[in-house]
Residue, then its C-alpha position, 0 to 999 in steps of 0.5 A: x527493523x521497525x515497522x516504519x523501516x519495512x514500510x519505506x522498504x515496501x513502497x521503495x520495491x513496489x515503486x521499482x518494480x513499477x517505474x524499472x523491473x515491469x516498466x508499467x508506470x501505473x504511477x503516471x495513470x489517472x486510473x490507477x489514482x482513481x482506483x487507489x482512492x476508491x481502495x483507500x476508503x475500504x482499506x480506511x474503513x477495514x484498518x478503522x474497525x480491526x485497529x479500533x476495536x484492537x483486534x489488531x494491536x501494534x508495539x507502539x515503539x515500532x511504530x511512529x504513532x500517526x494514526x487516520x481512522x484508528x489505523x497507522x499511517x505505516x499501515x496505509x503505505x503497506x496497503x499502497x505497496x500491495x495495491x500498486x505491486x499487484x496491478x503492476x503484475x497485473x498488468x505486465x502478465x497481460x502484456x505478455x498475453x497478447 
């Protein structure tokens, strides 16, 4: 499996974990847009420096070859994924707190 394969796979699970297993629909909240972007700049810039230094080194045949700020794109979606699966734990646990 690819690179890009497991991204698509990534963000398909945390996209149903969202909407379907926790039912948290953080997809549908201005706040989580708000602190996805505030969170993508970080993730450009950190990508940016480790991938433009080639600290970090990708197989290009795994990968697509799109790349914003030094970084591939497969990273950005890996980096959603994490984002959106974390709040949406987050969240869901804190519901069960109270």
């Amino acid at each position: 499996m690819t690179y890009t394969e497991l991204v698509l796979v990534a963000v398909a699970a945390a996209v149903v974990c969202d909407e379907l297993v926790l039912r948290t629909r953080l997809l549908r909240r201005r706040a989580f847009w708000a602190a996805y972007v505030i969170l993508f700049c970080f993730q450009l810039l950190v990508n940016g420096v480790l991938t433009g230094l080639r600290i970090v080194r990708y197989e290009p045949s795994t990968i697509i070859g799109v790349r914003l700020a030094y970084a591939p794109i497969e990273d950005l979606g890996f980096g959603f994924a994490l984002i959106l699966l974390t709040l949406s734990c987050w969240v869901a646990l804190g519901r069960r707190s109270n």
